[in-house]
Each structure stands twice: as structure tokens, then as C-alpha cells.
MARBA-3410 file (N, C-alpha, C, O; in Angstrom, 1 decimal):
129
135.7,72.7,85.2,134.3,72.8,85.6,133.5,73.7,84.6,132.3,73.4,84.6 ~ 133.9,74.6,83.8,133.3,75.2,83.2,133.2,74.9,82.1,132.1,75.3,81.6 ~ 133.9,74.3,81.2,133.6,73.9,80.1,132.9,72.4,80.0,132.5,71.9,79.0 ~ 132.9,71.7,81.3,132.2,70.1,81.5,130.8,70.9,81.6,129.9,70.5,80.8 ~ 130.4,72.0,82.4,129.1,72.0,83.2,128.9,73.3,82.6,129.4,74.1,83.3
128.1,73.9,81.3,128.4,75.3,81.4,126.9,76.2,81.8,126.8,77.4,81.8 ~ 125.9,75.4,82.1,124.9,75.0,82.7,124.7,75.7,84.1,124.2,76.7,84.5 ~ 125.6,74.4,84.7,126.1,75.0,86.3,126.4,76.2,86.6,125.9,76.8,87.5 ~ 127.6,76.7,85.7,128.2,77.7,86.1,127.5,79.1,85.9,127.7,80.2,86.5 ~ 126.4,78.9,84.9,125.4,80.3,84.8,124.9,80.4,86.4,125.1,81.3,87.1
124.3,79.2,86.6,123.7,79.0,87.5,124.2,79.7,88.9,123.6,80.5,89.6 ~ 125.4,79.1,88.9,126.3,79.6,90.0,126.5,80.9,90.3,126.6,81.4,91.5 ~ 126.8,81.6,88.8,127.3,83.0,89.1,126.2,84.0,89.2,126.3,85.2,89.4 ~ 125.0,83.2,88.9,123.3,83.8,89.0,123.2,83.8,90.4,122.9,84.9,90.9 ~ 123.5,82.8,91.4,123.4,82.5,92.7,123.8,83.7,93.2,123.1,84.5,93.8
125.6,83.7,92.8,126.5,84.7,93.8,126.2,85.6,93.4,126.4,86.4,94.4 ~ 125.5,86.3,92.3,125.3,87.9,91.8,123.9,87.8,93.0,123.9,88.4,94.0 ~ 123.1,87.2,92.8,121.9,87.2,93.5,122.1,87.5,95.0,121.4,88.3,95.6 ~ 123.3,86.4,95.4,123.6,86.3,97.1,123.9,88.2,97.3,123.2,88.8,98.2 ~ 124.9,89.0,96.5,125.9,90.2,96.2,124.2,91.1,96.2,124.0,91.8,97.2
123.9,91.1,95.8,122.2,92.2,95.7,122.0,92.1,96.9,122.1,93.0,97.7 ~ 121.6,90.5,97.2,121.0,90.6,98.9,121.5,91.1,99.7,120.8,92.0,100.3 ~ 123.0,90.9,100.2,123.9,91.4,100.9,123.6,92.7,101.1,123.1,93.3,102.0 ~ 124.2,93.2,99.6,123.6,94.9,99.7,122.6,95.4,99.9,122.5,96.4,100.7 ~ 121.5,94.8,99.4,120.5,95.5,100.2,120.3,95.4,101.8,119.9,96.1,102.8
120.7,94.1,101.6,120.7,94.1,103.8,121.2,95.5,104.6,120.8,96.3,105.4 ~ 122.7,95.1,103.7,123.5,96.3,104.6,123.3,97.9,104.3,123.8,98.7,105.0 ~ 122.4,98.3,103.3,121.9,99.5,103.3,120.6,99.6,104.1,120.4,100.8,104.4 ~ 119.6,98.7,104.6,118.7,98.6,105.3,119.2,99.1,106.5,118.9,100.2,107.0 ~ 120.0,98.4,107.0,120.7,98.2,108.1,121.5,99.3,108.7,121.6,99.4,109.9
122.0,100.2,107.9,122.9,101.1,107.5,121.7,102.6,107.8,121.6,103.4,108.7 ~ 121.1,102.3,106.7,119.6,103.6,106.9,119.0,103.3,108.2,118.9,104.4,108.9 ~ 118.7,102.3,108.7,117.5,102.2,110.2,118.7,102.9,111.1,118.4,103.9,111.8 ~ 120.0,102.3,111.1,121.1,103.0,111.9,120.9,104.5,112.2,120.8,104.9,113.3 ~ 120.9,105.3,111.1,120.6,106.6,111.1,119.5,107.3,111.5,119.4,108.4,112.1
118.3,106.3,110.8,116.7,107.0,111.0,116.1,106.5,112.7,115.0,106.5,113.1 ~ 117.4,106.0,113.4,116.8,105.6,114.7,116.7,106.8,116.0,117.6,107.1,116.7 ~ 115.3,107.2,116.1,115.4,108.0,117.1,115.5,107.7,118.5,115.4,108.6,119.4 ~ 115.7,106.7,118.7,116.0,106.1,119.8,117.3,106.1,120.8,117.5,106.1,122.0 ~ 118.2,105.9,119.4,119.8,106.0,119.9,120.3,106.8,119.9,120.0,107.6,119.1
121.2,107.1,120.8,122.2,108.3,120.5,123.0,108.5,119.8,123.4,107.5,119.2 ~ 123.7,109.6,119.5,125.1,109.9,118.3,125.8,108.7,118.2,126.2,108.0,117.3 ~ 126.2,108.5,119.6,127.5,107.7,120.1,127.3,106.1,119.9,128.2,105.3,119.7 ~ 125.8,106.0,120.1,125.6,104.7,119.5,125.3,104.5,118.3,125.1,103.3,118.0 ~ 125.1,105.5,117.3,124.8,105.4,115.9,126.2,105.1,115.4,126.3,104.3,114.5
127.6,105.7,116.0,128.3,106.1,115.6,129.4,104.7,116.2,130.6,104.6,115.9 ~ 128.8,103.8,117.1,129.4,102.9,117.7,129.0,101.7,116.6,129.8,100.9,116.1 ~ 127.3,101.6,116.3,127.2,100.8,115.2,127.6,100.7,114.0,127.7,99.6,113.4 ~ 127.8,102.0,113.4,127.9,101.9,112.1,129.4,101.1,111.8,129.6,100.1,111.0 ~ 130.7,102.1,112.9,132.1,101.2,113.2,132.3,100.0,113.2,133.2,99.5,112.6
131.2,99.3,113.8,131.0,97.6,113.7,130.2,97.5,112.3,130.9,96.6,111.8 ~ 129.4,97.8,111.5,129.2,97.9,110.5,130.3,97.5,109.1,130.4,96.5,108.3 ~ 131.2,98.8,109.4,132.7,99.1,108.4,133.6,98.1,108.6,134.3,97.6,107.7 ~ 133.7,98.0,110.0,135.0,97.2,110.4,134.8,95.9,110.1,135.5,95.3,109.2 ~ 133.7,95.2,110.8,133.1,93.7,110.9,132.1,93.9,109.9,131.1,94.2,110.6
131.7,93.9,108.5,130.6,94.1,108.1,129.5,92.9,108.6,128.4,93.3,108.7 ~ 129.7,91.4,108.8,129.0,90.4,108.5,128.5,90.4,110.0,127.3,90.4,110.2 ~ 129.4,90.3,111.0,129.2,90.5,112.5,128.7,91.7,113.0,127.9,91.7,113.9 ~ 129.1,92.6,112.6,127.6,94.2,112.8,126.7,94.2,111.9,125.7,94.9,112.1 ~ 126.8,93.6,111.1,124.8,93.8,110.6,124.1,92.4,110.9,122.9,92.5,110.7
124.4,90.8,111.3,123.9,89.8,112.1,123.9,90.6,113.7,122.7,90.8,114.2 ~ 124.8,90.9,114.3,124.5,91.9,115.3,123.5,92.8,115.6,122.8,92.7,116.5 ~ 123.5,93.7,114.8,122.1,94.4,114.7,120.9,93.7,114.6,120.1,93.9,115.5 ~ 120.6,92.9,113.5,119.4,92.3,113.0,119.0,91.6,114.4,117.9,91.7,114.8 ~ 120.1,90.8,115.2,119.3,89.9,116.2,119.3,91.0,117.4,118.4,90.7,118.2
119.8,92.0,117.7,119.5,93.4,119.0,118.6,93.4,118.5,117.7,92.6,118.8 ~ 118.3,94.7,117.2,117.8,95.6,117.4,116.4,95.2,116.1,115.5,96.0,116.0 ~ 116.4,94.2,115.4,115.6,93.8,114.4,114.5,93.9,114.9,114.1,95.0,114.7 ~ 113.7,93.0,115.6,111.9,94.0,115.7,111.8,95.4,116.2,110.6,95.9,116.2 ~ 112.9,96.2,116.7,112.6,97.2,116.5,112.5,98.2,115.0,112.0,99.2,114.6
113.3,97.0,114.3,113.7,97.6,113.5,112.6,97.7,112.5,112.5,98.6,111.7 ~ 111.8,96.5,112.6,110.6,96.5,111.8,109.3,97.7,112.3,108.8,98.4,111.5 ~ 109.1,97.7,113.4,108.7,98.8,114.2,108.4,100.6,113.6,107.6,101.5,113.6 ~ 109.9,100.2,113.3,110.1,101.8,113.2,110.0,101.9,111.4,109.7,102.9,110.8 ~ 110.3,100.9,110.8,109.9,100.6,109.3,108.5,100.8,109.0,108.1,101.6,108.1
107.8,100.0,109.9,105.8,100.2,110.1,105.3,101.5,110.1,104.5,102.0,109.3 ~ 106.0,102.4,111.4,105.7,103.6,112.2,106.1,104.6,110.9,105.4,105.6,110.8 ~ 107.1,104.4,109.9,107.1,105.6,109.1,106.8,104.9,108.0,107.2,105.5,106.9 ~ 106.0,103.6,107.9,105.3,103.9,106.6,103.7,104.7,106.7,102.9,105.1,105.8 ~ 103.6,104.6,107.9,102.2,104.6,108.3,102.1,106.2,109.0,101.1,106.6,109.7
103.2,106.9,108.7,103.5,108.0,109.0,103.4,108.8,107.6,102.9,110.0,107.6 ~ 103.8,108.2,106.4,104.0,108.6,104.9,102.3,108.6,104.5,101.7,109.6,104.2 ~ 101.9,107.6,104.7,100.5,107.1,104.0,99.3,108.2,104.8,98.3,108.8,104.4 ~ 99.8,108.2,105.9,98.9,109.5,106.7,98.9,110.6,106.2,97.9,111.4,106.1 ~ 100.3,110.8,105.7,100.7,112.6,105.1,100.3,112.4,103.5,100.7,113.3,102.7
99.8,111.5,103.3,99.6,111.1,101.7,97.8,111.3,101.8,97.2,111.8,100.8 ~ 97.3,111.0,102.8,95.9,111.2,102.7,95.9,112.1,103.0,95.9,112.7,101.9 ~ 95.9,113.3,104.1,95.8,114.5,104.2,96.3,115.3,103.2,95.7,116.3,103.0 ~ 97.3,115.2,102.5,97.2,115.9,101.0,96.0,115.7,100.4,95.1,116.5,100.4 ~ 95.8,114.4,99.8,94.9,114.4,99.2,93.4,114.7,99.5,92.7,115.0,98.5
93.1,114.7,100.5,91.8,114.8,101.5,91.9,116.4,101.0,91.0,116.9,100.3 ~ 93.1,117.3,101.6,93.3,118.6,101.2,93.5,119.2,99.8,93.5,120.4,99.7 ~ 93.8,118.5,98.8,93.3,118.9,97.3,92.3,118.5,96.9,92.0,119.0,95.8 ~ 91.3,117.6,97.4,90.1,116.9,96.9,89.1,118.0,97.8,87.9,118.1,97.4 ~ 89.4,118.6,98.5,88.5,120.1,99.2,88.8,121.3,98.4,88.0,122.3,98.5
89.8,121.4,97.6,89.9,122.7,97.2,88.8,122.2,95.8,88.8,121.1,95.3 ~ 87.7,123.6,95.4,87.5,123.5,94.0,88.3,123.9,92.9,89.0,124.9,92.9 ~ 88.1,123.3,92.0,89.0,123.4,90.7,88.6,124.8,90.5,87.7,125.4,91.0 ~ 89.6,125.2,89.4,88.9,126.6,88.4,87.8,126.9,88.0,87.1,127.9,88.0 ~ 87.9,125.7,87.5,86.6,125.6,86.5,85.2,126.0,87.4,84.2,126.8,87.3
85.7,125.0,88.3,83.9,125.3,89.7,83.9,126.7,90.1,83.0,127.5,89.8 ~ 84.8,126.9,90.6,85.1,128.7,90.8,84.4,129.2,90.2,83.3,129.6,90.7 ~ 84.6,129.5,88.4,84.6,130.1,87.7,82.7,129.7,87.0,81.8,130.5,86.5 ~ 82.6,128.6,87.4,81.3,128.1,87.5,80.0,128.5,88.4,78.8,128.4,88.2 ~ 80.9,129.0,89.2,79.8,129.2,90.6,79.5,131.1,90.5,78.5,131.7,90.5
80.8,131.5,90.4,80.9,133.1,90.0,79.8,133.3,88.9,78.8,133.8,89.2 ~ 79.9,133.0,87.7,78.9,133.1,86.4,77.7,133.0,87.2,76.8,133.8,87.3 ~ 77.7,131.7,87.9,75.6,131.6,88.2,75.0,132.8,89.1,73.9,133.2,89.0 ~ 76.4,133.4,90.4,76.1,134.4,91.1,76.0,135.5,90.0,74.8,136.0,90.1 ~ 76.5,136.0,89.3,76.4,137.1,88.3,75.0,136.9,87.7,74.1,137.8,87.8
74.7,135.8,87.0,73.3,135.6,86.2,72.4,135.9,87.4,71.6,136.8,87.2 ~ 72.4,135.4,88.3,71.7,135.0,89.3,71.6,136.7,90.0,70.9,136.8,90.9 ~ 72.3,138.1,89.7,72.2,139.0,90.2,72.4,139.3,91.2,72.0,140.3,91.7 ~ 73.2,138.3,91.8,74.1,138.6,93.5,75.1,139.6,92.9,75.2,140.9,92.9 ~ 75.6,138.9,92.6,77.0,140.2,91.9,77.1,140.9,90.8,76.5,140.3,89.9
77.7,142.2,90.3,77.5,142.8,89.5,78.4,142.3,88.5,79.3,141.5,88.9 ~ 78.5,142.8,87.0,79.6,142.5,86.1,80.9,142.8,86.5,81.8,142.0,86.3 ~ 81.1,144.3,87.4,82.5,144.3,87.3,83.3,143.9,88.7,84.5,144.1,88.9 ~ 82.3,143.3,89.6,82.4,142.1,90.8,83.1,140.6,90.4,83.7,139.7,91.0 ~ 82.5,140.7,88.9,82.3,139.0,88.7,83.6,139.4,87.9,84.4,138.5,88.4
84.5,140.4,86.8,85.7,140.1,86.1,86.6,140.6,87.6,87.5,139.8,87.5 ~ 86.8,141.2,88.5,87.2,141.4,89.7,87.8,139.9,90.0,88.9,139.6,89.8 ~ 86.6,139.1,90.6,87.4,138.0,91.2,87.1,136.5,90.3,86.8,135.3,90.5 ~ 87.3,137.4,89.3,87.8,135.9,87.7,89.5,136.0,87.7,90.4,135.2,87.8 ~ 89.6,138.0,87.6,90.8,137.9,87.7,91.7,137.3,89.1,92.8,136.7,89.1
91.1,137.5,90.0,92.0,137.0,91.1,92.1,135.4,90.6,93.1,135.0,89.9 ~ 91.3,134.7,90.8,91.1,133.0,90.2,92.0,132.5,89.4,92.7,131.5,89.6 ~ 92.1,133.8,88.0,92.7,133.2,87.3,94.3,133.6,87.6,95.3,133.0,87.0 ~ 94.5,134.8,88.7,96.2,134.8,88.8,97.1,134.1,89.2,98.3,134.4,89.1
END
């Protein structure tokens, strides 16, 4: 077959490399939600994963049809948990002013005669430490 079809056979072993990715990534999906589930206990983490190792094909089709919309669930809930803690960083660096403004706003109080010269290198140095 391989030397009649050599065509096919890329083809084929493109399939099975392809099918071999999927697989893996399934079973590491499967494998991680196992762990990151706060739902279950030790003993059931620890009862899944066994069906996992032992039966790989029949513990993770097992899982997917139990526990799969939860599984998506809790997939949603911590991305939407990340993206929350991604805006409040940023929300909370886009409130801090830069140096530059600091250092900006101190000069105009100095010119401006609120503060004295050695007020204004006082808290340049703090800014700049």
C-alpha cells in the first residue's frame, strides 16, 4: 500500500498524528478539570483519575458524558474569573499616575508657590526612589 498509494499514506499518518493531538489534548482537559474541580472530593478526584490511568478511553468518555456541562461551567466561571482580575489590574494601573505626571504636577505646585524648593526636591526624591 505504500508504495501503490504514497499519497494516501501521508494522508493517513496526517489523520493518526492528528487523531494522537486530539486524544491528548482531550485527556489533559479532562485530567486538569479533574483537579481544578471544587466540587468533588479527594476521593472522587482520586476515584476519577484511576478510571482515567487504568481505562483511559472509558474514564474520560465517562467523564465527558457525567460531568461535561459541568465541565464547561467551570471552564466559563474561571475564564470569566481571569478576565475580571485582568480588568481590575488594569483599571488599577490606568489610576496610578505615571512619573512623568507626578513630576509634572509637583513643578506647577513649586512655580505656582504652593510649595517651596526644598519641598519640591524632597518629594521628587521620594517619586523617583
Amino acid at each position: 500500500m505504500d508504495s501503490d498509494f504514497p499519497l494516501l499514506s501521508v494522508f493517513l499518518y496526517m489523520l493518526w498524528f492528528f487523531c494522537f493531538v486530539l486524544w491528548l489534548f482531550l485527556l489533559f482537559a479532562v485530567v486538569t478539570d479533574v483537579f481544578r474541580s471544587h466540587d468533588l472530593s479527594g476521593w472522587a478526584k482520586a476515584g476519577w483519575t484511576a478510571l482515567i490511568l487504568v481505562l483511559p478511553l472509558v474514564g474520560v468518555l465517562a467523564y465527558l458524558i457525567i460531568r461535561g456541562t459541568s465541565m464547561h461551567e467551570r471552564q466559563a466561571r474561571q475564564a470569566a474569573s481571569a478576565a475580571d482580575l485582568w480588568r481590575a489590574e488594569v483599571r488599577s494601573a490606568a489610576g496610578r499616575p505615571s512619573t512623568a505626571d507626578e513630576l509634572s504636577r509637583l513643578a506647577d505646585l513649586r512655580d505656582h508657590g504652593v510649595i517651596s524648593e526644598n519641598e519640591f526636591e524632597r518629594e521628587k526624591t521620594k517619586i523617583l526612589a
